[in-house]
C-alpha positions as CSV (number, residue, x, y, z in Angstrom):
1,X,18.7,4.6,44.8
2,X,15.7,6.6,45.6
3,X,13.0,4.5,43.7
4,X,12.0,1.9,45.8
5,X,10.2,-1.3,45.6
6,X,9.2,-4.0,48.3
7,X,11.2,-6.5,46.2
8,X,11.0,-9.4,48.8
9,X,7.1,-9.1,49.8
10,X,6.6,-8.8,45.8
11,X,8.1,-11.7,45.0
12,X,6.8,-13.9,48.0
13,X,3.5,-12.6,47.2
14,X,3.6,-13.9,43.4
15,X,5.6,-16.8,44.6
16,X,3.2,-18.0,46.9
17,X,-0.1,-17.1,45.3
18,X,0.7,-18.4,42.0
19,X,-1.8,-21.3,42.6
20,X,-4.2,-19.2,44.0
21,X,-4.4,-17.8,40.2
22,X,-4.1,-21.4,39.2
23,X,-6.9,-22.3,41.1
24,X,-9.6,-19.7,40.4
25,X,-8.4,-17.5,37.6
26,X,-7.3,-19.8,35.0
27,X,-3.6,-18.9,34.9
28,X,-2.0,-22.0,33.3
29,X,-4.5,-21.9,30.4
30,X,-4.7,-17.6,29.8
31,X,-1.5,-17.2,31.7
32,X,-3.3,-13.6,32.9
33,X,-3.0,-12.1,36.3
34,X,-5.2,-9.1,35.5
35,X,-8.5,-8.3,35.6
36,X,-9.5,-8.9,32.1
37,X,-11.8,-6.7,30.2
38,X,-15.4,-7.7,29.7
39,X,-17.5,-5.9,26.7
40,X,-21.1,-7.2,25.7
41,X,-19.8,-10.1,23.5
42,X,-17.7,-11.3,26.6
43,X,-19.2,-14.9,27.5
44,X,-16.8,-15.7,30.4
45,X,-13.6,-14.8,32.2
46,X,-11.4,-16.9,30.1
47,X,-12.4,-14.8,27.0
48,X,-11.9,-11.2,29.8
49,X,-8.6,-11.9,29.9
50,X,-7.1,-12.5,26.6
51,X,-9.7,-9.1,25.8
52,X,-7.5,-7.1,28.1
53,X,-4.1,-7.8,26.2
54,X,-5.9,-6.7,22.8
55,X,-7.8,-3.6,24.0
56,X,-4.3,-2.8,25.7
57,X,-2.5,-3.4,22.5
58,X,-5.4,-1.3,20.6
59,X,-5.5,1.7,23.3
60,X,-1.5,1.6,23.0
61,X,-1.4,1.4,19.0
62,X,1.2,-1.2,19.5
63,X,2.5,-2.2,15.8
64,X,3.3,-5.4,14.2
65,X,7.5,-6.1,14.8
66,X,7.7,-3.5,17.8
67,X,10.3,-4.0,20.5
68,X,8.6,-4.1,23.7
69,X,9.4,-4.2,27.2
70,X,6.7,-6.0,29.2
71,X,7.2,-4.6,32.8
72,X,6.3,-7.1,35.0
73,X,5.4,-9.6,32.6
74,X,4.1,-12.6,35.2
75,X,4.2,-15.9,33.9
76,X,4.6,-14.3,30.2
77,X,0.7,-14.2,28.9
78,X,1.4,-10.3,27.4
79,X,4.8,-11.2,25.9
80,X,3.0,-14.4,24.7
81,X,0.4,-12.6,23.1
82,X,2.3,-9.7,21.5
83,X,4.8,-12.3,20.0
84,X,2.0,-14.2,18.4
85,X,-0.5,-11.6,17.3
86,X,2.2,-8.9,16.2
87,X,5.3,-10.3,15.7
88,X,7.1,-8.3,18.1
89,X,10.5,-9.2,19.7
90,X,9.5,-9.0,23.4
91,X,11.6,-8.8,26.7
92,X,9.4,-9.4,30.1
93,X,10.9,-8.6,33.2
94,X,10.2,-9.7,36.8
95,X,11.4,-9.5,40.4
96,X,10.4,-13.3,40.9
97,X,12.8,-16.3,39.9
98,X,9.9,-18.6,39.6
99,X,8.1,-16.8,37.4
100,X,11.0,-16.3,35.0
101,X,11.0,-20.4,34.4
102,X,7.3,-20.6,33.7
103,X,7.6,-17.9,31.5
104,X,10.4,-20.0,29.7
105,X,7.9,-23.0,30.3
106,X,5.0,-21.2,28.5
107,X,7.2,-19.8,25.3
108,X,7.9,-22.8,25.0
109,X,4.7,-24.7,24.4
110,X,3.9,-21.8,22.4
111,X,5.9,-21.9,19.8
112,X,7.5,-18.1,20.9
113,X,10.9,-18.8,22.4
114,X,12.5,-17.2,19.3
115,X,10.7,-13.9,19.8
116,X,10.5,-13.7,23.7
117,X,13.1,-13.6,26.6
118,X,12.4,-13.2,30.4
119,X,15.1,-11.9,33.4
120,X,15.1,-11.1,36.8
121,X,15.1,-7.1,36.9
122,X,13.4,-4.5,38.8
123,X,11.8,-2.1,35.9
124,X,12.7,0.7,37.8
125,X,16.4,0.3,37.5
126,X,16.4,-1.8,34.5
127,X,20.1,-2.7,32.8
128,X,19.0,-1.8,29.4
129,X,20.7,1.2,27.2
130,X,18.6,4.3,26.6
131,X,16.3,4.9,23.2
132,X,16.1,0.6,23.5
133,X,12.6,-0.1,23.1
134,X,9.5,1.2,21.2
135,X,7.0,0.0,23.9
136,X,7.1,-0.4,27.5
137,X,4.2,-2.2,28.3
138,X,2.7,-2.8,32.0
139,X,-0.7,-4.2,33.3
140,X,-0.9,-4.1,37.0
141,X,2.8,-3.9,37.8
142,X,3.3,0.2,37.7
143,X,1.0,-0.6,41.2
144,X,3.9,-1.7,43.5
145,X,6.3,1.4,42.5
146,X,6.5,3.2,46.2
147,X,6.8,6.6,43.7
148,X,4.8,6.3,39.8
149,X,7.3,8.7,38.5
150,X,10.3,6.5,39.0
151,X,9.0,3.9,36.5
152,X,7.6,6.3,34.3
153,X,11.4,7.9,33.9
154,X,12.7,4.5,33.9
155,X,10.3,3.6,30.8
156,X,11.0,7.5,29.3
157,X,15.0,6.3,29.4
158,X,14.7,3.5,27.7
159,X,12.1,4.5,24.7
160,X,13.0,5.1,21.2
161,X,12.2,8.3,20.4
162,X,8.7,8.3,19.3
163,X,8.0,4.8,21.4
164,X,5.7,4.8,23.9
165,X,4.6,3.7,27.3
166,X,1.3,2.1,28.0
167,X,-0.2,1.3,31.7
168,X,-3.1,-0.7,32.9
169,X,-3.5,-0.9,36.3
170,X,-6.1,0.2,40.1
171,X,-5.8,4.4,40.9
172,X,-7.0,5.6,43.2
173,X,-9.7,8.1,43.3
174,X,-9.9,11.2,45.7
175,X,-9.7,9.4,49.0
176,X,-8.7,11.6,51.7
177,X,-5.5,10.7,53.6
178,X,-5.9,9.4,57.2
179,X,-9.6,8.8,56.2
180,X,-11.4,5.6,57.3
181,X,-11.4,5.7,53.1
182,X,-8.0,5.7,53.0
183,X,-7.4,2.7,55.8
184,X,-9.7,0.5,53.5
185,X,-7.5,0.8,50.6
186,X,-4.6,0.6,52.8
187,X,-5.5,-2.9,53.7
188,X,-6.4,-3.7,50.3
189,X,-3.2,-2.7,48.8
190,X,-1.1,-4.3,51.9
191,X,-2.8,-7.5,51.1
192,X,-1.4,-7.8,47.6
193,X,2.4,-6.6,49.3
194,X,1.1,-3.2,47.4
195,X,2.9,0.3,49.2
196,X,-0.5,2.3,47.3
197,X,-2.1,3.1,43.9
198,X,-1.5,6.6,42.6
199,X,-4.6,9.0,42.4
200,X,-5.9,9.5,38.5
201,X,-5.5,13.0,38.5
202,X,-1.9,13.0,40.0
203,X,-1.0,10.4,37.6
204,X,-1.8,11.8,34.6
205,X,0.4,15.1,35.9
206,X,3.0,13.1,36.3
207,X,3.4,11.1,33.3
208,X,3.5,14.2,31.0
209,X,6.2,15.7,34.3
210,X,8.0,13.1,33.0
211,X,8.2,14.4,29.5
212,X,5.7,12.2,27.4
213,X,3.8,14.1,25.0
214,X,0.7,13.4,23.6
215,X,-0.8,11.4,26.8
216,X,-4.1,9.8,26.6
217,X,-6.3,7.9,29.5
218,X,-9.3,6.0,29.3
219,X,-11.6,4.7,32.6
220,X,-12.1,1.3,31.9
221,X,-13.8,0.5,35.6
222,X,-16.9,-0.2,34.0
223,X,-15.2,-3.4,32.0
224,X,-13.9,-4.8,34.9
225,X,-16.8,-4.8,37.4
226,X,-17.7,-8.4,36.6
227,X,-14.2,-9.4,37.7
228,X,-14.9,-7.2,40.9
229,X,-18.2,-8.9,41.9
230,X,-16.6,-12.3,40.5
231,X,-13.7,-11.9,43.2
232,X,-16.1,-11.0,46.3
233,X,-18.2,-14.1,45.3
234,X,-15.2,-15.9,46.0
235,X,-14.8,-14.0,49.3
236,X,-17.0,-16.2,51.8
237,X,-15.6,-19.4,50.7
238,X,-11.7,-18.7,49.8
239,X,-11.8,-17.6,53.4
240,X,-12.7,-20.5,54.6
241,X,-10.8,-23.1,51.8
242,X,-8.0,-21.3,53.0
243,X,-7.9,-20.7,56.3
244,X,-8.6,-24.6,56.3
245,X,-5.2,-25.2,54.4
246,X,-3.7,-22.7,56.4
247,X,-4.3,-25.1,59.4
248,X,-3.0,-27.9,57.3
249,X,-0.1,-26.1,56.6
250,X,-0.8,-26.7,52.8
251,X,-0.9,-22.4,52.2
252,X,0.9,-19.4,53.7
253,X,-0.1,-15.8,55.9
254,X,0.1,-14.9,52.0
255,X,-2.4,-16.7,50.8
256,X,-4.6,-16.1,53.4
257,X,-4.1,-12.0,52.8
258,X,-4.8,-12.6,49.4
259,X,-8.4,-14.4,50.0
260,X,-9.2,-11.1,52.5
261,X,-8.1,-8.9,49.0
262,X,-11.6,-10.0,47.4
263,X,-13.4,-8.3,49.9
264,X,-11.4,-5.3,50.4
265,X,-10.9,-4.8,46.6
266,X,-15.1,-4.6,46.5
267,X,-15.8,-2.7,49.3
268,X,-13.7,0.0,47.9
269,X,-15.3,-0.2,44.7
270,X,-18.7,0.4,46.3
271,X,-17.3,3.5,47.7
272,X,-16.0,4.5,43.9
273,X,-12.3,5.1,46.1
274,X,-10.5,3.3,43.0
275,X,-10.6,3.7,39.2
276,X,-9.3,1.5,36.5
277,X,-7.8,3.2,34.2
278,X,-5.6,3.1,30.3
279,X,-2.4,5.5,30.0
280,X,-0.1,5.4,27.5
281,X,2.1,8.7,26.3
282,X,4.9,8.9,23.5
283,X,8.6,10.2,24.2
């Protein structure tokens, strides 16, 4: 297979950092491992992260009783969401065991095990028939694809006709290859077991290469900057929380990478070498 993912550091990443997220970005009670959106009527990052699953869901026009492919669904808060607030039938995919049983866990204790159902499978080689699906739905997963366009044929095979895919996610934004530019975001994307984002512009060719019709984009970066600055505040002291359980061998070389991704992630901002963007196009 030519698409290619780094399945193992993927999944020890997740594996391992899943109480980072825990910890400081309130996973077990929003079940979010994005960025969250933040508008004027935001009070605080609980409330940014459940926005981000309905401006998603808005951008997307996602429909009450879709079938929907979450793509790298994480410990199920999309699939939890879309199950609850449209009705839909969802199927979340991931490369990580672990997260498949808290997935299980949290439909569970919300009442959604009848409308959502979670595997181990890599979205870019997915096991389901073609024309299955009127959504493909992905927040910060399309990220770890080593080449965008073998998820977005992936998500083109298995659409319905008329279905469409719909991407959230960090692209890049002109950095020059072998720049110093282009070493910072290399060690910001290494750090979350990320190969590198694609560039906006090349993206957006690409997704209509593909053959969806109808594409739209939005730059969102603007909605996420408090989550930017909230992550480097943690900088300073996640460094030293956890190179301190590092020494009590209570956390891995992963988490430790992951506490150096806050500063990275903000550094690059303040150059403007990364964009957050919307996508979504129709077969």
């Amino acid at each position: 297979m030519a698409s290619s993912l780094n399945v193992q550091e993927i999944i020890d990443y997740y594996d391992h950092c899943q109480v980072d997220y825990e910890q400081f970005w309130h996973l077990n009670a929003r079940m979010c491992m994005h960025y969250g959106y933040w508008d004027d009527a935001t009070p605080n990052l609980r409330t940014a992260l459940a926005n981000m699953n309905e401006r998603v869901a808005e951008f997307g026009g996602v429909k009450r009783g879709d079938y929907i492919l979450d793509a790298g669904c994480g410990v199920g808060g999309s699939s939890i969401f879309l199950a609850q607030q449209f009705d839909c039938n969802v199927k979340g995919i991931t490369l990580s065991a672990k997260q498949v049983d808290q997935c299980n866990a949290n439909a569970s204790a919300h009442g959604v095990s009848h409308k959502t159902f979670f595997e181990c499978q890599n979205y870019l080689e997915t096991s389901f028939p073609d024309n299955s699906f009127d959504v493909v739905w992905a927040i910060e997963s399309v990220c770890y694809a080593h080449d965008k366009i073998d998820f977005l044929n992936e998500a083109y095979r298995i659409l319905k006709p008329g279905g469409k895919v719909i991407v959230a996610d960090f692209f890049s934004n002109n950095v020059e290859p072998n720049s110093t530019d282009a070493v910072l975001m290399d060690k910001w994307t290494r750090t979350w077991a990320i190969n590198a984002y694609a560039d906006v512009d090349n993206f957006w060719e690409i997704i209509q290469i593909a053959g969806f019709r109808e594409p739209k984009r939005s730059d969102i970066t603007p909605k996420v900057v408090k989550s930017i600055r909230r992550l480097y505040y943690l900088f300073y002291p996640g460094i030293v929380y956890m190179y301190g359980k590092y020494a009590l061998g209570l956390r891995s070389r992963q988490n430790l990478l992951n506490a150096w991704s806050t500063g990275y992630q903000y550094k690059a901002y303040r150059k403007d070498l990364w964009r957050y963007m919307l996508f979504s196009g129709t077969k």
